[in-house]
C-alpha positions as CSV (number, residue, x, y, z in Angstrom):
1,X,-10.7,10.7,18.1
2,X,-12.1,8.2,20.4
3,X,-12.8,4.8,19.5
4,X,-17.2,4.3,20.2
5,X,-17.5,0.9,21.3
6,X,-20.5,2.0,23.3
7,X,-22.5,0.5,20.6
8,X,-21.3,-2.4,19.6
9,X,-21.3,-5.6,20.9
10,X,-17.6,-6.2,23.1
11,X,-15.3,-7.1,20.5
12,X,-13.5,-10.0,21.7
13,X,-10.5,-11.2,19.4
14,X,-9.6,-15.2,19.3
15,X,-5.8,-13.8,19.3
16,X,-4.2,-11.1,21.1
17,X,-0.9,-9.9,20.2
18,X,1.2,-11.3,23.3
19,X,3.0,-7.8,23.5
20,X,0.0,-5.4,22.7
21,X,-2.9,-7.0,24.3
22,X,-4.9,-4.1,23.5
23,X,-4.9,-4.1,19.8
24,X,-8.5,-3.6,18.1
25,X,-8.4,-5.6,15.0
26,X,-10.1,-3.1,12.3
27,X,-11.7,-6.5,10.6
28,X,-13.6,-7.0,14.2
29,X,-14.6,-4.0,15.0
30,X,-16.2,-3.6,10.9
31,X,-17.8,-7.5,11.2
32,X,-19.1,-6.1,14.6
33,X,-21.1,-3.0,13.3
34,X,-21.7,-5.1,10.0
35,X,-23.8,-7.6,12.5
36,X,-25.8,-4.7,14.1
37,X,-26.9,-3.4,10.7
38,X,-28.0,-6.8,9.1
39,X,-30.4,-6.9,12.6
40,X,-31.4,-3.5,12.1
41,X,-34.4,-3.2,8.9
42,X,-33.7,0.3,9.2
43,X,-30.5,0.1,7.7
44,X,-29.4,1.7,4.6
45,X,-26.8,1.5,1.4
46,X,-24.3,4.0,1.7
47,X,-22.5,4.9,-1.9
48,X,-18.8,6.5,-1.5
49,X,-17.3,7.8,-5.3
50,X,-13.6,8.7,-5.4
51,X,-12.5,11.5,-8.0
52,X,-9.8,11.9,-9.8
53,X,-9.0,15.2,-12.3
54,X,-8.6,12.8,-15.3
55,X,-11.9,11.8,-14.9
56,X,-11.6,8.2,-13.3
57,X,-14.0,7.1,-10.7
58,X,-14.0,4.4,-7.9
59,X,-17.0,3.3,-6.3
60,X,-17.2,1.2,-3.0
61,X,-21.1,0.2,-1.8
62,X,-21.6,-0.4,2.0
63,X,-24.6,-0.3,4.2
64,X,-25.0,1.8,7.1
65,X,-27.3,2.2,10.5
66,X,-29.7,4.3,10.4
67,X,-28.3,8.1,11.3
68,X,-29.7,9.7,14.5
69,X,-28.6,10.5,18.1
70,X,-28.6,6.1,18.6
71,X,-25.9,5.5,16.0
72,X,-24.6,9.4,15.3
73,X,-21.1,7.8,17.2
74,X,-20.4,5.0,15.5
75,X,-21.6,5.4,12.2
76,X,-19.1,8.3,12.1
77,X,-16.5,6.2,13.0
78,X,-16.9,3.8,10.3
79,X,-17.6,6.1,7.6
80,X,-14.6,7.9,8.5
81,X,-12.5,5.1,8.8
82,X,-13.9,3.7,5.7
83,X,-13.0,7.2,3.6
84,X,-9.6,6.8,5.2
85,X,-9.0,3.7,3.7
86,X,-10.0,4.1,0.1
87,X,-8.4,7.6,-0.3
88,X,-5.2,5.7,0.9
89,X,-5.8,2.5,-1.3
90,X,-7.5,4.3,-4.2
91,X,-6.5,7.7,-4.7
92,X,-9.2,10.6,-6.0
93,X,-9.1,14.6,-5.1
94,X,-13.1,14.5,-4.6
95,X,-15.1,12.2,-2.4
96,X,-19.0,12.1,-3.2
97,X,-21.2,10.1,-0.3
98,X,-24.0,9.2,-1.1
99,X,-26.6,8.0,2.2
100,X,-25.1,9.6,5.0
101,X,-25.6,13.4,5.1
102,X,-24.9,14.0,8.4
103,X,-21.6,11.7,8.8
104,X,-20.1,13.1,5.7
105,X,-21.0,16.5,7.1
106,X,-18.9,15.6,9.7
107,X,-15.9,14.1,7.9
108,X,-15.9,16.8,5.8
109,X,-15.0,19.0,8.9
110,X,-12.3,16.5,9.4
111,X,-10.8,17.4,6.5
112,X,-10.9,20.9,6.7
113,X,-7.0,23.1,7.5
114,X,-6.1,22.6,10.8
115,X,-8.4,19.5,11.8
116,X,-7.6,16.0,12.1
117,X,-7.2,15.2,8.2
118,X,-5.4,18.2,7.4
119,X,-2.5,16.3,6.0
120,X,-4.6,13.6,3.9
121,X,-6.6,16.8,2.4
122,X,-3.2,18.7,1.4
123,X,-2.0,15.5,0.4
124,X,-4.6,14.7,-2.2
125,X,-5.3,17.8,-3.1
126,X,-2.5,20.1,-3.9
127,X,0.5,17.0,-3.7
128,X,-0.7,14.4,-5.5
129,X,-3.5,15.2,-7.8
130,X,-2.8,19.2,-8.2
131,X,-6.5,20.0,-7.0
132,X,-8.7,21.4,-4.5
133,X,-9.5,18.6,-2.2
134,X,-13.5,18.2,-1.2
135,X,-15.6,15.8,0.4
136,X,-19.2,16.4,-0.5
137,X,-22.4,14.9,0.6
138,X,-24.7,14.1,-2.4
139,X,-27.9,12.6,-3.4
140,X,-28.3,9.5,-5.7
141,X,-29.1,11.4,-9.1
142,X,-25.7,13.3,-8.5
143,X,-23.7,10.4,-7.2
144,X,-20.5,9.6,-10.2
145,X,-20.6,6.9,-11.9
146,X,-18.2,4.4,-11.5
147,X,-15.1,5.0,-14.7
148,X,-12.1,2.9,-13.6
149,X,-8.9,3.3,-15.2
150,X,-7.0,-0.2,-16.0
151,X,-4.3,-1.4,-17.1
152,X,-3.6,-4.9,-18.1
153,X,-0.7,-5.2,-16.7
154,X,0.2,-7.1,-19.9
155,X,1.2,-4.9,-23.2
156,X,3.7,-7.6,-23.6
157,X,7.0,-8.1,-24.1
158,X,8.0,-8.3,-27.3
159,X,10.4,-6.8,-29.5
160,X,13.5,-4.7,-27.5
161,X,12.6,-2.9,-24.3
162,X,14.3,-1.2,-21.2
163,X,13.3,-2.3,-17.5
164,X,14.5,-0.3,-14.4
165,X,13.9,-0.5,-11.0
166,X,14.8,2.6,-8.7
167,X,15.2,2.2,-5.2
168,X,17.2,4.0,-2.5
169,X,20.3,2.6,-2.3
170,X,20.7,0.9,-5.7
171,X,18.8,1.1,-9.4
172,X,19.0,-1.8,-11.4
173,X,18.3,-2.2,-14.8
174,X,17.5,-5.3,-17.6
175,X,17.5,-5.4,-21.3
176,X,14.6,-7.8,-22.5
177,X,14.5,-8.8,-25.8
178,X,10.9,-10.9,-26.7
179,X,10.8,-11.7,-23.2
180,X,14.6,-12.4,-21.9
181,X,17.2,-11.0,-20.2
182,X,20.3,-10.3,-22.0
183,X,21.7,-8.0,-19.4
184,X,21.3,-6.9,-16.3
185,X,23.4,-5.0,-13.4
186,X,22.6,-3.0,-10.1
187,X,24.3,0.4,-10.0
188,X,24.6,1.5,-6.0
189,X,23.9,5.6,-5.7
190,X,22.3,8.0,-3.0
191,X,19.5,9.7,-4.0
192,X,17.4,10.6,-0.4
193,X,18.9,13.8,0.2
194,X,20.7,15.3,-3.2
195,X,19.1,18.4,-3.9
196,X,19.9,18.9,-7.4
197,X,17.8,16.7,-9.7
198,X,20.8,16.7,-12.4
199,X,22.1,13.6,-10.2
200,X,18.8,11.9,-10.8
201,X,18.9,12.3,-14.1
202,X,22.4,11.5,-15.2
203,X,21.8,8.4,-12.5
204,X,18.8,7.1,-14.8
205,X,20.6,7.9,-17.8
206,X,23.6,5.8,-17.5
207,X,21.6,3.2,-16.6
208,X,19.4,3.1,-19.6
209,X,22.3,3.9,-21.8
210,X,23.8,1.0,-20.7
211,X,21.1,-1.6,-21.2
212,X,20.9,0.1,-24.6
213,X,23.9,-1.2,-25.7
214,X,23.2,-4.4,-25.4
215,X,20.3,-4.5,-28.1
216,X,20.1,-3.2,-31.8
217,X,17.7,-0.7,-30.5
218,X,15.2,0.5,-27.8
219,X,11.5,-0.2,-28.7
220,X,10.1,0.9,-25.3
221,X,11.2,1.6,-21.7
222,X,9.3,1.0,-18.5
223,X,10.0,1.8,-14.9
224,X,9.2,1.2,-11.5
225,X,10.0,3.6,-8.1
226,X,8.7,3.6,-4.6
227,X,6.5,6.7,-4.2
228,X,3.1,7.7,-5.8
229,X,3.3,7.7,-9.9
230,X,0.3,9.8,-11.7
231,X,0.5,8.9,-15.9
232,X,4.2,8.4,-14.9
233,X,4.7,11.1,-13.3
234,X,6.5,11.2,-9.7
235,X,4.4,13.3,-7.8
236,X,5.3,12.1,-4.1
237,X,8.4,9.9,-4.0
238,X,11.0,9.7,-1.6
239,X,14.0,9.2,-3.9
240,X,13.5,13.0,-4.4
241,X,13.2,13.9,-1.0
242,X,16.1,16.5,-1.1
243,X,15.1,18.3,-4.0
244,X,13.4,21.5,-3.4
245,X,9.8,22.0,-4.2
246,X,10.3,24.5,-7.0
247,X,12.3,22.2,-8.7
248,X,10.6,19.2,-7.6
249,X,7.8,20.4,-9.6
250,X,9.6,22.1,-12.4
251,X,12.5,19.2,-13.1
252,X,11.6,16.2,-11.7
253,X,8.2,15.7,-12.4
254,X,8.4,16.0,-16.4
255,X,11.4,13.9,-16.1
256,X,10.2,10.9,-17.8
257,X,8.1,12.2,-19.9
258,X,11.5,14.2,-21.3
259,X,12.9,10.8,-21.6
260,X,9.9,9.5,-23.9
261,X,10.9,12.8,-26.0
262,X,14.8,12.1,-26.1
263,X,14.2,8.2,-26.7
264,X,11.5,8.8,-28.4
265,X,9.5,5.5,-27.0
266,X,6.9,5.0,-24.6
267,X,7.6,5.5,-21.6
268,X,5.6,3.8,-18.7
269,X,6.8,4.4,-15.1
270,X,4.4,3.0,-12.0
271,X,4.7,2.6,-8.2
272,X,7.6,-0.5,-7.2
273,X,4.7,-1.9,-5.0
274,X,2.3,-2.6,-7.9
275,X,5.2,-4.0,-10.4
276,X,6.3,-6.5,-7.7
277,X,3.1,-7.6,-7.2
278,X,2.8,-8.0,-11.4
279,X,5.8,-9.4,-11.5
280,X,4.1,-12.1,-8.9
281,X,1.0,-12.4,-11.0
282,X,3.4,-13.4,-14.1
283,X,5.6,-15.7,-11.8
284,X,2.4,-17.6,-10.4
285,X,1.1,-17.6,-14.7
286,X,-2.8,-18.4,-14.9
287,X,-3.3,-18.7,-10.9
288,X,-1.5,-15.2,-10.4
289,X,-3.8,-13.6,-13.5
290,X,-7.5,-15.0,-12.6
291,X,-6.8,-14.6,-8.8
292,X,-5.6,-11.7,-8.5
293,X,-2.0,-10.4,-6.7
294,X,-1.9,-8.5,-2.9
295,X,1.8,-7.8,-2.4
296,X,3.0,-6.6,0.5
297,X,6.4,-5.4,1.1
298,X,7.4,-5.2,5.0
299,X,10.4,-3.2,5.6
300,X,11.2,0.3,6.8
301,X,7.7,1.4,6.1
302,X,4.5,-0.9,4.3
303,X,4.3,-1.1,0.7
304,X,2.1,-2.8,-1.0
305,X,1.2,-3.3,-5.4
306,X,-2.2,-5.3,-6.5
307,X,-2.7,-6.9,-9.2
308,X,-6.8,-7.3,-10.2
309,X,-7.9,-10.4,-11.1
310,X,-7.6,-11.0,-15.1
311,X,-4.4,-9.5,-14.5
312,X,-4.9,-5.4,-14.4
313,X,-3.4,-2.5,-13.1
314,X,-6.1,-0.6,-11.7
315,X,-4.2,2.6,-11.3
316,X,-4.7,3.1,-7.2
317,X,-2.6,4.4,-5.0
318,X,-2.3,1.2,-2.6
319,X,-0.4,3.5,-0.2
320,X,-1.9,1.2,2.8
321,X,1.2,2.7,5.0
322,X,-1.7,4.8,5.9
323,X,-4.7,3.1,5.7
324,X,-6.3,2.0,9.6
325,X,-6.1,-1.1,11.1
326,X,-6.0,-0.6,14.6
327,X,-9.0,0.9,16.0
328,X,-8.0,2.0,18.7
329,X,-7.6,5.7,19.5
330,X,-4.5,7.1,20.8
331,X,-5.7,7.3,24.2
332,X,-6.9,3.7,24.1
333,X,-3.3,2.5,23.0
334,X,-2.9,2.8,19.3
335,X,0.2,3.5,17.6
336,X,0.5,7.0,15.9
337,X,2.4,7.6,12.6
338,X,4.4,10.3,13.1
339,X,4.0,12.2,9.6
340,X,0.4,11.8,9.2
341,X,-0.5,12.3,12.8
342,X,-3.2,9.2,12.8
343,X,-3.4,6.9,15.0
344,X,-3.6,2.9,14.1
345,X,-2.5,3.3,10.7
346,X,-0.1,0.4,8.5
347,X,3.3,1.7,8.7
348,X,3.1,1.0,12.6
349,X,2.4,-2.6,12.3
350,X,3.5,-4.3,9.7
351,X,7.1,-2.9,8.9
352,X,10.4,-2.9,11.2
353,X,8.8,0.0,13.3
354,X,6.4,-2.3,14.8
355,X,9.2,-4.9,15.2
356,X,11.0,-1.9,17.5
357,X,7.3,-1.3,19.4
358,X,7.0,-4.9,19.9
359,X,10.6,-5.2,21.5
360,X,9.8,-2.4,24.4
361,X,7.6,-5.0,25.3
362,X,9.7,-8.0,25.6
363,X,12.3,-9.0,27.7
364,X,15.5,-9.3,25.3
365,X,19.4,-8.1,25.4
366,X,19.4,-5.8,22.5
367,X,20.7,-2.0,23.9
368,X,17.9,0.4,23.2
369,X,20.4,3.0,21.9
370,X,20.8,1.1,18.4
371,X,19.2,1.8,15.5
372,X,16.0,0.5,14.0
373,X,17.8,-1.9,11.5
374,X,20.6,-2.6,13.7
375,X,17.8,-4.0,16.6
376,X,16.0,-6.2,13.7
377,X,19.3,-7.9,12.6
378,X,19.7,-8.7,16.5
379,X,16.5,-10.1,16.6
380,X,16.6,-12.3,13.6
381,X,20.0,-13.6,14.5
382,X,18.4,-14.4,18.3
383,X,15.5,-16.2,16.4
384,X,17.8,-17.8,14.3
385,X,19.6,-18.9,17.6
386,X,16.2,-20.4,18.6
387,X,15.7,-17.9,21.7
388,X,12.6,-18.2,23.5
389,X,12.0,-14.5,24.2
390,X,11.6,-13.7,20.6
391,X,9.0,-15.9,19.7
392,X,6.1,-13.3,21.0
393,X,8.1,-10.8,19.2
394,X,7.2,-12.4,15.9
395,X,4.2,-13.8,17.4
396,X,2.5,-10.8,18.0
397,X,3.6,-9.1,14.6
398,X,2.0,-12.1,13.1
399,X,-1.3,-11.4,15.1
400,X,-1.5,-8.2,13.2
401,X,-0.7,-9.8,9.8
402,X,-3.3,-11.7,10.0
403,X,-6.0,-9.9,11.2
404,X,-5.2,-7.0,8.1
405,X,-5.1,-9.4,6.0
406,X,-8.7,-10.4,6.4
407,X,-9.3,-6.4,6.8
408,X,-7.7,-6.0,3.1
409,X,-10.0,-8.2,1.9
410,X,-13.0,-6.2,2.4
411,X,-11.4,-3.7,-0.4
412,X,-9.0,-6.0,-2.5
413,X,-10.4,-8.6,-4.1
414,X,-7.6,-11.3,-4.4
415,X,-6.6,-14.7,-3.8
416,X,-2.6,-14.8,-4.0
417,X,-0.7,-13.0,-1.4
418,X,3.4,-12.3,-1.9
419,X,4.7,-11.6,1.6
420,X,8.3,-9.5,0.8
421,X,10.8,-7.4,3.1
422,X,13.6,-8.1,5.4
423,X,10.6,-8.4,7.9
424,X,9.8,-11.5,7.0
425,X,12.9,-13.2,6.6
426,X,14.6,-16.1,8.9
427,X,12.9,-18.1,10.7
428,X,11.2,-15.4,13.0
429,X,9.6,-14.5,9.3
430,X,8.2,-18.0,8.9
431,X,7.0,-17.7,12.5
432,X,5.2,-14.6,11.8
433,X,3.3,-15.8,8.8
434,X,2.1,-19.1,10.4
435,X,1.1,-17.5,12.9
436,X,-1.0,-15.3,10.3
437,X,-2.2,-18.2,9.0
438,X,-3.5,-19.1,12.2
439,X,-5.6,-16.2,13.2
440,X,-7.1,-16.3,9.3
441,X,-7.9,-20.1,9.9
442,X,-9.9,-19.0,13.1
443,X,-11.1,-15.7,12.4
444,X,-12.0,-15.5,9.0
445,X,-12.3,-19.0,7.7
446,X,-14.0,-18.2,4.7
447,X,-11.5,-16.6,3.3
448,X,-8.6,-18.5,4.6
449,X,-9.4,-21.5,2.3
450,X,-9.4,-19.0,-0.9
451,X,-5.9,-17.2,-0.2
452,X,-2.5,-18.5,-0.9
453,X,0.7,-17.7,0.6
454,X,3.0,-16.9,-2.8
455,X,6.7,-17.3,-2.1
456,X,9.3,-15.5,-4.5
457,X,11.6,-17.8,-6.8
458,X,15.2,-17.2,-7.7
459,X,14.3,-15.9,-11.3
460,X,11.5,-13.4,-9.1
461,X,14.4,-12.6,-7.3
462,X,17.2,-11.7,-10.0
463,X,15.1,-10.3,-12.7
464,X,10.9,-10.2,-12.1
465,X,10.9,-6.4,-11.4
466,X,12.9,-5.8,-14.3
467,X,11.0,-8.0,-16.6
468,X,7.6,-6.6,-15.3
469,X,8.5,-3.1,-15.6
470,X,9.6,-3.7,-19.3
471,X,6.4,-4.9,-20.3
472,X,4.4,-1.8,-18.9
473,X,4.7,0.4,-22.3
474,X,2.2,-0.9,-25.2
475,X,4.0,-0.5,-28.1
């Protein structure tokens, strides 16, 4: 795919990444067409509907060009990239558009066995949401209507209730009784490649056996796990990355819901990402809850949890590891991930792979035989040293940063950002974040003087997942 610039205006960022000079900010390129269409009367509203099988409903409203031979090129390339983005953020098995025939004609092509999308249509469809993945051009009177499923994010935390937290090399769990801690401990195991979900489930067990003990009982239990969670259901996590598929489907995806049965409590089990960031939204109190929480987590990959303003859980997928932000196309320079086969997508820019992309670039001492983690702890100890050659390292990372960030908030609606990950840690962390500051300050103005920079406290630290989590299940 080929990035159609013909069109538009020359997109000319106020910051270049030192290291990558040729990065297309996705916020540019979208204020860029957003400038032709406000001088163009024949523009148009374009209505995009994501499905899910349960029957909720997202709607996102954009305008368009008009469609013909002028614009064919890139109104394609923004609808596309658009649909990208929401299925990524949003989730849904079924995308209705509503305004553009002949784009969506094309995208649906896209997503078609063996084209470009191919692994985003097998991925909502048959992974995730156990359905036939579509996208379908529609007309106003069949366009969905919009049926959002939220969560508060705040069934409470009364009475006695388990929190966990499973990530890869450690789970930790909390008993919370009316709202405090009265145990907690982190329990390391190794969970990425054990085929046999027995170790999973004996793992989780012990862990919520032993929070039990400290309480008279168990009124509720609530979770959180990197990976995608459908009514607390795993149904693409990573922690189960060795199991097979036939017992993936058969073992560990009823696995909490057998739990509910044997404890018989609720049960509530969501994405890491989004209880970090509602964690956040009850550290911040009132400002976290009417501002809503983008947290962004930027280590080995990019996760991210959001927290609506008034404090909900909207149920999306927030899986913006995948979403575009670099619109570039391959050809033109842009990072490709390596799973889903796209090019200028999350995961290459804002997690410790785009720390090891940046570093090719630079001239630095660290052997290029060492691993990805190994190469970051160099570089944050040579930051920490105050060596000159990594400031465009962190420089250039912050570039990125700050340019998504003001991309995000085209589709999040949110004024308190929470900045996590080994990333951003040391000094070359604070580096990359003024520096995001900075492009926000110049670029995007507007929405630089609404969004605060959250930074985690020691109680966040020790027990916010924990406490979030056990407040999921309403009692």
């Amino acid at each position: 795919m080929t990035t159609p610039n013909t069109s538009l205006p020359p997109v000319v960022p106020a910051h270049r990444p030192l290291l990558d000079t040729g990065f297309l900010p996705a916020f540019l390129w979208r204020r860029a067409y957003r400038d032709l269409v406000a001088k163009d009367t024949r523009s148009a509203p374009v209505s995009i509907a994501l499905t899910q099988p349960n029957g909720t409903v997202s709607v996102f409203q954009t305008l368009m060009l008009p469609e013909g031979a002028e614009y064919d090129a890139i109104n394609f390339h923004f609808l596309e990239r658009t649909v990208k983005f929401l299925l990524w953020a949003r989730g849904g098995s079924k995308v209705f558009i509503s305004g553009a025939p002949v784009a969506t004609r094309k995208i649906a092509a896209c997503y078609a066995p063996g084209q470009s999308r191919a692994f985003d249509a097998e991925f909502f469809g048959d992974k995730i949401y156990l359905d036939q993945f579509a996208v379908i051009a529609c007309g106003e009177s069949d366009f969905p209507a919009e049926r959002e499923a939220a969560h508060d994010g705040k069934a409470g935390l009364e009475g006695c209730r388990i929190g966990f937290d499973l990530g890869g090399s450690d789970r930790k769990v909390a008993a919370v009784i009316d709202g405090k801690v009265v145990f907690s401990e982190e329990t390391p195991w190794d969970p990425y490649f054990q085929a046999d979900p027995t170790y999973h489930e004996q793992g989780i067990r012990d862990s919520l056996r032993r929070a039990a003990e400290h309480m008279p009982r168990v009124d509720a239990i609530g979770g959180s796990a990197a990976g995608v969670y459908i009514d607390s259901e795993p149904r693409a996590a990573s922690l189960f990355r060795g199991v097979p598929a036939d017992l993936f489907a058969s073992r560990v995806r009823p696995i909490f819901k057998r739990i509910a049965e044997e404890w018989k409590v609720p049960v509530v089990v969501a994405n890491d990402g989004d209880v970090s960031a509602l964690a956040a939204a009850h550290m911040l109190g009132d400002a976290g809850a009417k501002g809503g929480v983008l947290g962004l987590a930027l280590g080995t990959s990019l996760a991210a949890g959001y927290v609506a303003p008034g404090g909900q859980l909207k149920g999306w997928l927030n899986e913006l590891a995948f979403v575009p932000v670099d619109y570039r196309s391959k050809a033109e320079g842009a990072h490709v991930d390596e799973w889903s086969g796209d090019a200028g997508v999350g995961a290459r820019y804002h997690s410790q792979q785009a720390l090891g992309q940046l570093l090719v670039g630079s001239e630095h001492g660290i052997p290029d035989d060492l691993g990805l983690p190994e190469k970051l702890v160099r570089l944050q100890q040579a930051s920490d040293r105050g060596e000159s050659w990594t400031r465009p390292v962190y420089e250039s990372y912050g570039v990125y940063l700050g340019y998504s960030l003001a991309h995000f908030s085209e589709f999040y609606d949110f004024k308190n950002l929470l900045v996590l990950g080994r990333v951003a840690s040391g000094q070359g962390g604070d580096l990359m974040l003024e520096k995001a500051r900075e492009v926000l300050r110049d670029e995007a103005p507007d929405y630089a003087g609404k969004i605060a920079f959250a930074a985690a406290d020691e109680k966040f630290k020790r027990h916010g997942q924990a406490i979030a989590a056990a407040g999921l299940p309403e009692l």
